[in-house]
N, C-alpha and C positions, 0 to 999 in steps of 0.2 A: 340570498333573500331577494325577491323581486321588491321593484319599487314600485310604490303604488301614486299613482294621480288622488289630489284631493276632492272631495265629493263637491260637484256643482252644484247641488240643493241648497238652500237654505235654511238654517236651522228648524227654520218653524214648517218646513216640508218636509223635513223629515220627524219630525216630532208627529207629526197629523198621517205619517203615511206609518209608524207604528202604532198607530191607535186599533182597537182589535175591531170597530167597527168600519176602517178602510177597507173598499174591499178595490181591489183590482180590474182592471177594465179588462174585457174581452178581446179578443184579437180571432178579426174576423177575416173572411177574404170573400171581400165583395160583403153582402147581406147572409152568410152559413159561417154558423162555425165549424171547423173540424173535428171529426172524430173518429177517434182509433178504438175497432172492438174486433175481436176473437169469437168468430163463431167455429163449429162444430162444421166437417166435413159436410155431413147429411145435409144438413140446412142449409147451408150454402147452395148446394145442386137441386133442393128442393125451389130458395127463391131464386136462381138464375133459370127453375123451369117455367115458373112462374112468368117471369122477365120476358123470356122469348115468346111466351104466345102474346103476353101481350105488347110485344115490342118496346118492350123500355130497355135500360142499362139496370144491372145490379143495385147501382146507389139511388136510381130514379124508385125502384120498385122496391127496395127495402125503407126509403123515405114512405111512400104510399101505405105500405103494411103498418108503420110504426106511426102516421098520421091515423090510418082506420082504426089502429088498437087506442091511441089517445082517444078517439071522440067515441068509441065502446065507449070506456072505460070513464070517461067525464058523463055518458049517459046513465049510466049503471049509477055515479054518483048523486045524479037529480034526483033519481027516481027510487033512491034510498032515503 
């Protein structure tokens, strides 16, 4: 059986960090958070063609598309 160190919180820190309205801080690097996502063969070689004409990187140019779909998409919401 391992041994375990006792918790350096203090009761009332941990009391407030089970509360269901704690929520958890972000861990960023730099100002972005990371993100891991699965696309589809096709669309991958669809935005890296995209990418090269207009000379960005992969993450530069799939940021842009998913900035463009955000402000669609909040336009669409005014205008509803």
């Amino acid at each position: 059986m391992a041994i375990t160190q006792p918790s350096k919180r203090s009761k009332a820190d941990a009391f407030a960090a089970g509360a269901p309205d704690a929520a958890k801080e972000r861990k960023l690097r730099g100002r972005r958070q990371p993100l891991a996502i699965t696309l589809p063969p096709d669309l991958i070689i669809a935005v890296d063609a995209i990418a090269a004409e207009e000379r960005r990187s992969r993450a530069n140019m799939i940021e842009v598309l998913l900035q463009q779909g955000v402000e669609r998409h909040a336009a669409t919401q005014r205008a509803a």
